[in-house]
C-alpha positions in Angstrom: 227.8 -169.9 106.5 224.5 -170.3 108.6 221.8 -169.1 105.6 219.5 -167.4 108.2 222.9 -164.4 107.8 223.2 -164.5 104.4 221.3 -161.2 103.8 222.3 -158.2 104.9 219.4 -156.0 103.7 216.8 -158.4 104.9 216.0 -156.8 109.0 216.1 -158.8 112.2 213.4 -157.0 114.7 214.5 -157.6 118.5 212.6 -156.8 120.8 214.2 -154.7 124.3 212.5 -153.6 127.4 211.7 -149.8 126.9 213.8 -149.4 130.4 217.5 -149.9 128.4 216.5 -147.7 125.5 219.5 -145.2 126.5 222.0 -148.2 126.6 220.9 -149.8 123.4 222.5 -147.6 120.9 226.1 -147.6 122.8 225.9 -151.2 123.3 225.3 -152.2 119.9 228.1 -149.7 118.7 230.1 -151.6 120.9 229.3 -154.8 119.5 229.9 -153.4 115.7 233.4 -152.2 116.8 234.5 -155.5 118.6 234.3 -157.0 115.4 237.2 -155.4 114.2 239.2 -156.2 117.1 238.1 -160.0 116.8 239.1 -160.0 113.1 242.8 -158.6 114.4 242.6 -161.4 117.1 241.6 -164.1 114.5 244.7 -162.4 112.4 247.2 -163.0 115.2 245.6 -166.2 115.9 244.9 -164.6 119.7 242.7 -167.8 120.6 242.7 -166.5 124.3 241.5 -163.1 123.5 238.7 -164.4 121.1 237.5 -167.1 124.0 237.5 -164.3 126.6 235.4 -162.1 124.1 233.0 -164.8 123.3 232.7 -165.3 126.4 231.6 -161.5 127.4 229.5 -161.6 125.2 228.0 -164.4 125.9 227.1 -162.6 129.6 226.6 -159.3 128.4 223.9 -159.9 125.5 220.6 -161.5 127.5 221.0 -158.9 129.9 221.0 -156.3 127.1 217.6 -158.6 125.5 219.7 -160.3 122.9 219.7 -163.6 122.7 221.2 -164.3 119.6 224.3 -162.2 120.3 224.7 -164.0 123.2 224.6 -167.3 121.4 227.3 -165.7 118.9 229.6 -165.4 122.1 229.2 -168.3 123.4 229.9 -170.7 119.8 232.8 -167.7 119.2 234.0 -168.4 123.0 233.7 -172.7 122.2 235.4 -172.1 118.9 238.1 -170.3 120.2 238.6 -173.1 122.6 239.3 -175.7 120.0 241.5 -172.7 117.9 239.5 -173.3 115.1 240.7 -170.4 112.7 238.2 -171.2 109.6 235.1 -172.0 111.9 235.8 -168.5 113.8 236.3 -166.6 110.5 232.4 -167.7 109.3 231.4 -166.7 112.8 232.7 -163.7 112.5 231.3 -162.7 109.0 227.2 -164.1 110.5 228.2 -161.8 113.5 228.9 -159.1 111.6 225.8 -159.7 109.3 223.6 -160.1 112.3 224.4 -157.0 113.8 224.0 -155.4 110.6 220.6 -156.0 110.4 219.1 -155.7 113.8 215.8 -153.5 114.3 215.2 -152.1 117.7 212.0 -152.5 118.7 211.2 -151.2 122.2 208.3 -153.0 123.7 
């Protein structure tokens, strides 16, 4: 696991254009609740449904001011391509971290 995840109480501040402030929170509650369906894709080893995610994301996140998440997609969206269960599972748990600690800041 990447060490810059490991802590869920210590906060990531991102900083977002004041313009998507109503889209933020719905976004990001997207994001929390995909994980869930990525996990149940991981389960069923749905390779094609976790590289089509990562992949979304990957589009969806700089647009939205969030790089990171957008480089989550895209190694979740390479991973998938190789089926690598094990590496996608550790993805998954520094996604899920990482989106546990973001702090909005609107600037």
């Amino acid at each position: 696991m990447d060490k810059q995840f490991e802590n869920p109480d210590e906060k990531t501040q991102v900083s977002i254009d004041p313009d998507l402030r109503e889209l933020i929170p719905q976004y990001l509650k997207n994001r929390r609740m995909e994980i869930e369906v990525l996990r149940g894709a991981l389960e069923g080893e749905d390779f094609d449904i976790l590289e089509q995610t990562g992949h979304r994301i990957k589009g969806s996140a700089p647009v939205y001011g969030f790089k990171q998440i957008g480089v989550f997609g895209e190694t979740l969206e390479q991973t998938a391509q190789q089926q690598d269960g094990a590496a996608i599972k550790n993805i998954l748990l520094d996604y899920s971290n990482y989106l546990s600690r973001i702090k909005v800041a609107y600037k």
